[in-house]
N, C-alpha and C positions, 0 to 999 in steps of 0.2 A: 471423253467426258469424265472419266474416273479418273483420270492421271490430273484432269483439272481441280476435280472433286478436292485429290487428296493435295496437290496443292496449297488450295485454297485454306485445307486445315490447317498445314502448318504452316500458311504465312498468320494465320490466326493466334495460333497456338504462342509463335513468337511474340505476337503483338502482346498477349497477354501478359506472359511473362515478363515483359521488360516492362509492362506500363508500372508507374511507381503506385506503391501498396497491395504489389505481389511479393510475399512472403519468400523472403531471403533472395531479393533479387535488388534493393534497394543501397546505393553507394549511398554509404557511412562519412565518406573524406569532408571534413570539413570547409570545404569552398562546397557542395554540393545541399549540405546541411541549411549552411549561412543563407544558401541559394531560395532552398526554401521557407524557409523561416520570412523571408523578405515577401516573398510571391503568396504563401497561405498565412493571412493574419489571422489570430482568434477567432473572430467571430466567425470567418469563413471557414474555418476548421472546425467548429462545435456548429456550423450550420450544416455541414457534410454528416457529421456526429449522429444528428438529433435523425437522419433519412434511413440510419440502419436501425434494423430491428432486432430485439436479442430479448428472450423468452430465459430468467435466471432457470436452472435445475428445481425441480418442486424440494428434491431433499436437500436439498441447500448444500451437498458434499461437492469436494473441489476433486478434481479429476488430475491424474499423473502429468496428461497434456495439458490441463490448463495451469500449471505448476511449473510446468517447461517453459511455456508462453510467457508466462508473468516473468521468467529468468530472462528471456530471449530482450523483452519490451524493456525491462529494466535496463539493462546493460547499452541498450540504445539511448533508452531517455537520457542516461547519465550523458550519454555522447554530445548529446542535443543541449541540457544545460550547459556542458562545459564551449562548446561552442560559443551559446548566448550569453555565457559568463566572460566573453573576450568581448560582448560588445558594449563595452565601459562607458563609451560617448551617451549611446540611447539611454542606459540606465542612468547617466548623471543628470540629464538633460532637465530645467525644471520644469519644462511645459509638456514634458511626455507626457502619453495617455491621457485618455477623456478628462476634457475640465482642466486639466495642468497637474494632472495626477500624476507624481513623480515617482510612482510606484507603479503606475501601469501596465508598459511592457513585462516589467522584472519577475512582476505577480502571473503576468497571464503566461509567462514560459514556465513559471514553475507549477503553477496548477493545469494547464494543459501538456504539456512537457511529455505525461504518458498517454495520454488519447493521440495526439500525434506520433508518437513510436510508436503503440500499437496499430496505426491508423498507416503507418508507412509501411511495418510488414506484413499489411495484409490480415494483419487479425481485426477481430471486431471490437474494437476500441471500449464499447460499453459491455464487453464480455469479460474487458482486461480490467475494466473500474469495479467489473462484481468483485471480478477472483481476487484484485487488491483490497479490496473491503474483508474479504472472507482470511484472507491473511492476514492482516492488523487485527480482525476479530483475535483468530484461533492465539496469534505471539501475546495479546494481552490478556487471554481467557488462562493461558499458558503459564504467564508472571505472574496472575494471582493465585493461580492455584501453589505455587511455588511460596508466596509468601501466605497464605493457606498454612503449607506444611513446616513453616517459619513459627508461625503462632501459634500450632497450636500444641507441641508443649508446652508453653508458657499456658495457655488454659487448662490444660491438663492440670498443672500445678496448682493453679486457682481453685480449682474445681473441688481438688483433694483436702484444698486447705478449706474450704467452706464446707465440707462434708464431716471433716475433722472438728472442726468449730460446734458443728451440728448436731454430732455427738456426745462430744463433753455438755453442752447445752443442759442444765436440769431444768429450767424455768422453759414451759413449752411455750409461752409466749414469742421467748426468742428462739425455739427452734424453728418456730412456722416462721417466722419472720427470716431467717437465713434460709430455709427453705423458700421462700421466695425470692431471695436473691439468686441462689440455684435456679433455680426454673428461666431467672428471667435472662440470668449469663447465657443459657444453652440457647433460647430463644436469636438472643441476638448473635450470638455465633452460629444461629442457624439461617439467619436471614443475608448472615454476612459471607456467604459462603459462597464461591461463584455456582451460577447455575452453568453446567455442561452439560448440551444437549448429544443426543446419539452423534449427530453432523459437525457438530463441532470437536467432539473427541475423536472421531476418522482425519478431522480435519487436521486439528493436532499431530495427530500419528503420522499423516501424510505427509505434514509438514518439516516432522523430525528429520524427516530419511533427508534432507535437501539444505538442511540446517545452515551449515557452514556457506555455501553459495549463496542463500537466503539474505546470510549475516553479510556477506562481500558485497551483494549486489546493494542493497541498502546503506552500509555504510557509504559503497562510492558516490550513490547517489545523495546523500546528506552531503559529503562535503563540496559536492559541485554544487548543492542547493545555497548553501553556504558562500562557494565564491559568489553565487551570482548575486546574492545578498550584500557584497561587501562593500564599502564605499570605492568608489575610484579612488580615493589617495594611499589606502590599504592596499589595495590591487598594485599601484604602481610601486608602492615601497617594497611589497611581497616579489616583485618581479627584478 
């Protein structure tokens, strides 16, 4: 009865493992990709989607794994447009997608593109749309603060020269009056200043150490975003 027992686990155990959307057990080859792309369409894929449940972090901070994840799902997704970016015919077609919308397929590979990678290894596809949120946040919270530190010599300078103005000034008329202009610069360089919360400056920092992978993984996926965007007669001259 034990020898059955254990058996029975590991014909389980295997079953598990090989079923597709167990994490890092999923063929990559493109006849296998193509395969499904054909068999789960959109809607049956954001209807799988919508049955998992995922609870965001309260502190909003992105975790080393889920950092890892977001590299793992990216690296895939790319795999998945470029794939769908060799199916030239569907995206020329004029009556593709709903209504003769000749943008349909093309659109719904690229905006599902990573629910489905995440959703093939096993991660939980609305765990991978947070922590891509929380990374588009921190890289744009990141570039402003950059152009932040861009500007703001250039207001220092201003600032000095209104202060200098303010001084020489005898008629108090005009000092209060450039004194209001002081007041009202610093204001609006104060409103215009990004807010960085505690979770977003961890996030940042997190983000640093991973940078350069961050920058590959995105790039490759912009320009398979990109092919798959491209007209067929583009495609075949490029070929």
């Amino acid at each position: 009865m034990r020898r059955l027992s254990a058996l029975f686990t590991n014909v389980l155990l295997v079953a598990i493992l090989t079923t597709p959307g167990c994490r890092g057990n999923t063929p990559d080859d493109e006849a296998t990709i193509r395969e499904r792309l054909e068999t789960t369409d959109t809607a049956q894929l954001l209807k799988e989607v919508a049955k998992i449940p995922f609870e965001p972090p309260a502190d909003g901070r992105l975790s080393e794994e889920q950092v890892r994840m977001y590299l793992e799902v990216k690296e895939r997704e790319t795999r998945i447009l470029e794939v769908a970016g060799r199916e030239t015919g569907a995206a020329a077609a004029p009556s593709s997608g709903p209504g003769g919308d000749p943008g349909g397929p093309v659109m719904d590979d690229l905006v599902t593109a990573g629910l489905r990678a995440a959703h093939e290894l096993g991660y939980n596809p609305k765990e991978y749309a947070w922590v891509e949120e929380r990374v588009q946040e921190a890289r744009m919270a990141e570039a402003s603060q950059t152009l932040e530190q861009q500007l703001g010599d250039g207001r220092a300078k201003y600032l000095s020269m209104l202060e200098a103005e303010k001084a020489a000034a005898t008629d108090e008329a005009r000092k209060a009056e450039i004194d209001a202009q002081i007041q009202e610069f610093k204001a609006d360089a104060a409103d215009s200043a990004p807010r960085i919360t505690p979770a977003l400056a961890a996030n940042i920092a997190l983000l640093a150490q991973h940078r350069e992978r961050i920058d590959q993984a995105d790039a490759a996926e912009a320009r398979a975003a990109a092919s798959r965007l491209q007209p067929v007669d583009e495609q075949t001259a490029d070929e």
